[in-house]
N, C-alpha and C positions, 0 to 999 in steps of 0.2 A: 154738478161740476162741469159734465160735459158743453149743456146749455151757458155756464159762465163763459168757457174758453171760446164758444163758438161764436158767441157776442164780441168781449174787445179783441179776438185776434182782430178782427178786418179793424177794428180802430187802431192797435198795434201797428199794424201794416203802413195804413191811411199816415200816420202821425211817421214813421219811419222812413217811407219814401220823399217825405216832403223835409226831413229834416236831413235825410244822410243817404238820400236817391238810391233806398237799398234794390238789390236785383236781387233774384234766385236764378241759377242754373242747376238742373240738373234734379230735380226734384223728383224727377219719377224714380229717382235710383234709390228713394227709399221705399226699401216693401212694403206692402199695403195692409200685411199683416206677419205672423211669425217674429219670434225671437232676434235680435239685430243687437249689434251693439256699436254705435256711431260714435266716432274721435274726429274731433273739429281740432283745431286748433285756438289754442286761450288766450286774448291778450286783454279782454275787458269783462266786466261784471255783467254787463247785458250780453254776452255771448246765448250765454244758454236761449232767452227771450228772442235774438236773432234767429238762430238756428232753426226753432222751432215754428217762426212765424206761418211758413206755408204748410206745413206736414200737418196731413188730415186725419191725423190718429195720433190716438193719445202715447207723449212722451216719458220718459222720467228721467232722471236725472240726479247724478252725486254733486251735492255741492257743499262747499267750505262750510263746518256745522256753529263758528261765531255766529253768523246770521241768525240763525236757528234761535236765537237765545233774546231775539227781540221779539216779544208776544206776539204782535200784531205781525208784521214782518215773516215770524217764524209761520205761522200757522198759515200766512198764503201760499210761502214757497211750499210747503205740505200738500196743500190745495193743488196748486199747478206738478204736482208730480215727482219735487225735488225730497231728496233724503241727504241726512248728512254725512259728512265724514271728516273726521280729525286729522287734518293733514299736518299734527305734531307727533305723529308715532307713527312708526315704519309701517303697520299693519293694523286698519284698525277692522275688528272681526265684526262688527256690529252691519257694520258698510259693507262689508264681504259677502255674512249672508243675505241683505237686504238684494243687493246685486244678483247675486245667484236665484231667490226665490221668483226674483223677476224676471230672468232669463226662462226658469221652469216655465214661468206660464206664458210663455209667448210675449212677452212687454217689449219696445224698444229703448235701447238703454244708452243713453248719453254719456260718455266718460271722457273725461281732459287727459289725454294720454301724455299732457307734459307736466303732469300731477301740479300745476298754478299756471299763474297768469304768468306770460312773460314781462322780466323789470325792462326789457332791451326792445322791444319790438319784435327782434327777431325770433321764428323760430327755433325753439330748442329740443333737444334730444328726448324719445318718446323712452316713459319708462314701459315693462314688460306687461307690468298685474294686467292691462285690459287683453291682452293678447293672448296670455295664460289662459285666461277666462274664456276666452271663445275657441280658443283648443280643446280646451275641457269639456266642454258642451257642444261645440259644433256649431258655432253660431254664426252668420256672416260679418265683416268688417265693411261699416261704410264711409269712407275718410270722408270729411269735410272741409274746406278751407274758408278761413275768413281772410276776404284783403281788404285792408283801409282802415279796419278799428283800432290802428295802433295811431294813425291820426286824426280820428274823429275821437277817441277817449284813452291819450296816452297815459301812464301809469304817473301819477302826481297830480293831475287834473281833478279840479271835483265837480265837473258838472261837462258831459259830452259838448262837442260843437260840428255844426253842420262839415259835412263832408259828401263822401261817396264809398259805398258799403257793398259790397260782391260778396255774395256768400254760395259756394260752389259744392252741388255734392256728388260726387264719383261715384262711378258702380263697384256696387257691393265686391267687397273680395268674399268669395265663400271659401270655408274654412270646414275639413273634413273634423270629426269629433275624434280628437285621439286614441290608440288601444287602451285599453287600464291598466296595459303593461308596459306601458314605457316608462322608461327610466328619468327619473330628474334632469339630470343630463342633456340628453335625447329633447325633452319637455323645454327646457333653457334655451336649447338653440335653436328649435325652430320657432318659441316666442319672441328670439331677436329680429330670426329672418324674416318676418310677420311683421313687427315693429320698423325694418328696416322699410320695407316696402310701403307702409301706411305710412312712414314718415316721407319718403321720397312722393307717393303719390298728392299729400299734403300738400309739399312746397312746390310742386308743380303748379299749380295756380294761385299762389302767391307771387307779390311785388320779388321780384331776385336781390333786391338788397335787403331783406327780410331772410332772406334764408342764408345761414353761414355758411361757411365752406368745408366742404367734407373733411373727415378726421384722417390721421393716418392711417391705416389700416383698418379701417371702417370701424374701428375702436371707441364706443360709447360706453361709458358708465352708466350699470342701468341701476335701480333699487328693487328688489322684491318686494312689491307691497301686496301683492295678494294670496292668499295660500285656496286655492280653487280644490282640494281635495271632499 
């Protein structure tokens, strides 16, 4: 598998920059090894594939598990490191511990911290579960930004069209591993304050009319989708 990825990425690439002049910035801000859990922003099906293009170690990633149910289809994303999860139930435990075991063993772990693709372009409000998760475990936060793929493969489109593709990655937030006694509570608010910050540090290198305009009272609706115990 290693030897597969190590073949088309550079054709990946090669075919990427000639169709959607992608850049990387920032690349060295992912570790080189140890447990990570990386929140890009979602607004296209090739995200994960972007993301991943330059990073020299093996990724994985949660992705929408409909795919999964196309044989041939299912079994690549398998291959490239993707696991599923049913983004029709508030919590799916399947995906939780897949998550978790792969955090155990040092893996890097891709998560859409806006739990889907955006229908608007814009950036929307980050939910909790990944932030929970690297509380729990002590794992670092590495934001990611994608600018452009809301116009190179807007949500109604079925087939991408040339553009210009920036995908930017921020140094790691490290994140202290929690006491075992904290309180719910306690655990809640600082996976907001966690979430607030990866969300600002996100739209920071995004298009500005991509990113909405703050809430009142920094007031997000968030969902608990993961239970990290």
């Amino acid at each position: 598998m290693r030897f597969l990825i190590a073949v088309l990425s550079p054709l990946v690439h090669w075919f990427c920059r000639l169709a959607f002049r992608i850049h990387f910035d920032g690349v060295e801000n992912i570790p080189s090894e140890g447990a990570c859990i990386i929140t890009p922003n979602h607004v296209t099906y090739a995200d994960p594939i972007w993301i991943t293009i330059p990073i020299r170690r093996r990724v994985y990633y949660m992705a929408w598990d409909k795919p999964f149910r196309v044989p041939v289809l299912g079994l690549l994303m398998r291959m490239f490191g993707a696991f599923p999860v049913n983004l029709d139930v508030a919590a799916d435990a399947s995906a939780q511990r897949e998550a978790i075991e792969l955090l155990k063993k040092g893996r890097a772990l891709v998560m859409f911290p806006e739990g889907g693709r955006t229908r608007t372009g814009k950036l929307m409000p980050f939910k909790m579960g990944e932030f929970r998760l690297a509380l729990a475990h002590g794992v670092p936060i590495v934001p990611v930004s994608i600018r452009g793929a809301d116009e190179i493969w807007p949500v109604g489109r079925i087939i991408p069209r040339p553009g210009r593709l920036t995908v930017t990655y921020h140094p790691p937030v490290e994140v202290p591993r929690i006491d075992e006694n904290t309180s719910r509570p306690e655990l809640k608010e600082r996976a907001r304050r966690l979430s607030r910050q990866t969300h600002d540090t996100v739209a920071s290198a995004l298009d500005p009319l991509r990113v909405p305009a703050p809430q009142l009272n920094d007031e997000v609706v968030e969902v608990e989708k993961y239970n990290v115990s």
